[in-house]
N, C-alpha and C positions, 0 to 999 in steps of 0.2 A: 412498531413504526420502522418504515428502512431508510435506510443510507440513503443518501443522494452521492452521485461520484463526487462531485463538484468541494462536499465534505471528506470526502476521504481525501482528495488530492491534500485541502487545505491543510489537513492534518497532518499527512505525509511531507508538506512543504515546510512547514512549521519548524519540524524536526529535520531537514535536513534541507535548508532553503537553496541547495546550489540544484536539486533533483531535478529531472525532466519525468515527469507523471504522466504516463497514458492509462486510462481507465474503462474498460468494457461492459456493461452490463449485458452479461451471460445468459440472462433467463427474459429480459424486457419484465422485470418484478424489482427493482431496488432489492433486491437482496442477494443476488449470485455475481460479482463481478469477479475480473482478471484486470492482475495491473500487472504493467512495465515500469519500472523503477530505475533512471540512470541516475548515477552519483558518485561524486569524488567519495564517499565518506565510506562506502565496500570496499575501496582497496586497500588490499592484502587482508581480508578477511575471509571467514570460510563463506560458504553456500547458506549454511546454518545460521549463522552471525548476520549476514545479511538480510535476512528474512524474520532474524528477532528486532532486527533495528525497526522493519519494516509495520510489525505487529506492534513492537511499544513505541512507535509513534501514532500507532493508532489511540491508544489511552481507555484502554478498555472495551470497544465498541465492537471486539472482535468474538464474537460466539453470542451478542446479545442483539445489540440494533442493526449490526452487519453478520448476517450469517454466515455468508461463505465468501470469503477473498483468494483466488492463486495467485500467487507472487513471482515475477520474473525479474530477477534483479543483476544489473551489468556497473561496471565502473564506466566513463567516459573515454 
């Protein structure tokens, strides 16, 4: 079964509720999206660190009910 964006944000929001969430769906299939991620909560973090915030607020749903996410992540 796939993701819906509208779940991914909520997830994403969850864990880092100051976030601005843009969310694509790359294939028009619920399962290849790209996100934009703004948030206080990457600065002074690396690229890497960013993008694991980004996956463990996902909570597991990354390789199974979402298959494929690209992550673009900024501070404000």
């Amino acid at each position: 079964m796939a993701m819906q964006a509208s779940e991914i944000e909520a997830f994403i929001r969850s864990a880092m509720p100051d976030a601005v969430v843009t969310i694509e769906d790359l294939a028009g299939d619920g399962d290849h999206y790209a996100c934009t991620v703004v948030s206080e909560a990457f600065r002074g973090l690396s690229r890497v660190k960013q993008h694991q915030l980004v996956y463990n607020a996902l909570q597991g749903h990354m390789g199974g009910t979402l298959h494929a996410l690209a992550v673009k992540t900024r501070t404000p």
